[in-house]
C-alpha positions in Angstrom: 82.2 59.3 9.9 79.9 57.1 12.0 78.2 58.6 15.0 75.8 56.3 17.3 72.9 57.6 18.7 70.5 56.4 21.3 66.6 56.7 19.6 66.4 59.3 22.1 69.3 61.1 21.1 68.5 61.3 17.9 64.9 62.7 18.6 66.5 65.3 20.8 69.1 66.3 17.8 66.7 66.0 15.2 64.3 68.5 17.6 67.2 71.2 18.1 67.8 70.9 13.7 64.1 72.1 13.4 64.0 74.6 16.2 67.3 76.2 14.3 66.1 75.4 10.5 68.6 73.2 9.7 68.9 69.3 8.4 70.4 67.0 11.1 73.9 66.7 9.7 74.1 70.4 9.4 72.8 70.8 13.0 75.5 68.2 14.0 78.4 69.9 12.1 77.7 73.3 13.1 77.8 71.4 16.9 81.0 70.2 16.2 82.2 73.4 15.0 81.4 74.8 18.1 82.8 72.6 20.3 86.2 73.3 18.4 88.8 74.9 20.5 87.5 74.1 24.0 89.4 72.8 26.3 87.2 70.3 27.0 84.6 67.5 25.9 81.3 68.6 28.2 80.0 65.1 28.0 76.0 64.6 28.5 76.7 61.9 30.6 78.1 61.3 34.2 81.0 59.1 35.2 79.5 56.7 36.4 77.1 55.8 33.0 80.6 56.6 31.4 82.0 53.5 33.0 79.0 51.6 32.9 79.6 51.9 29.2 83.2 51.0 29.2 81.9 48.1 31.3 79.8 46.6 28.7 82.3 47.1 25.9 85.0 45.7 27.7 82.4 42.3 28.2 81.3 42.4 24.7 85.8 42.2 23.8 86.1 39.1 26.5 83.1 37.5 24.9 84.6 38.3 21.1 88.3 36.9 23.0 87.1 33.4 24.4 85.0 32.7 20.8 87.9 32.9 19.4 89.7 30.4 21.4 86.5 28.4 21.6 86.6 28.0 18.1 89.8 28.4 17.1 91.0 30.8 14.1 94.4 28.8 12.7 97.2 30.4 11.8 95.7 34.0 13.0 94.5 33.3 16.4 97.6 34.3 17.9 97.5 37.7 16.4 94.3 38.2 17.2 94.2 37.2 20.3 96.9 39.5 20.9 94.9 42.0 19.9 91.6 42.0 21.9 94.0 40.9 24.7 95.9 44.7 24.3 92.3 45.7 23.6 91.1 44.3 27.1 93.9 46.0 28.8 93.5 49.8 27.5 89.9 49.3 28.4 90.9 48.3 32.0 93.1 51.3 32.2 90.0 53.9 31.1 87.6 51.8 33.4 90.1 52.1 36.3 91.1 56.0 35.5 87.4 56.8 35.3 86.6 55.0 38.4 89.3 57.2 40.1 88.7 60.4 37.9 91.7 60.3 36.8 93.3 61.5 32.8 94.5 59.8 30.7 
């Protein structure tokens, strides 16, 4: 598993392991252990840096999609292009169901 952390994350994390005695990844399990059965994610971040996020992924997938074309992959361009273009539009639908608060 591969978990990205801000530097400030990480220092915050590593400062709650010491306080409870424990390494980092056993801090972070017993997190995740805890978090186990509620009914919902309590995310350490608002909506609106949620879709600031989704924002700058969903730029990083249109740059990724016109190097592609810019440069042209043969015989798998068309199935990739496919791809970050099905890519694009799931990240349009979180962007525009965040926005609006909504589920998905």
């Amino acid at each position: 598993m591969l978990i990205r952390l801000t530097d400030d994350e990480f220092m915050d994390i590593q400062r709650s392991a010491e306080q409870a005695g424990l390494a980092v990844g056993a801090w972070m399990g017993e997190a995740a252990a805890r978090s186990v059965g509620r009914g919902e994610w309590e995310l350490a971040m608002s909506r609106r840096e949620v879709v600031q996020q989704l924002v700058r992924v969903r730029v990083d997938v249109a740059s990724a999609r016109r190097a592609v074309v810019e440069l042209g992959w043969g015989l798998g361009e068309s199935v990739l292009l496919g791809s970050l273009d099905a890519v694009l539009v799931r990240l349009d639908e979180l962007i525009d169901a965040a926005v609006d608060g909504r589920e998905l």
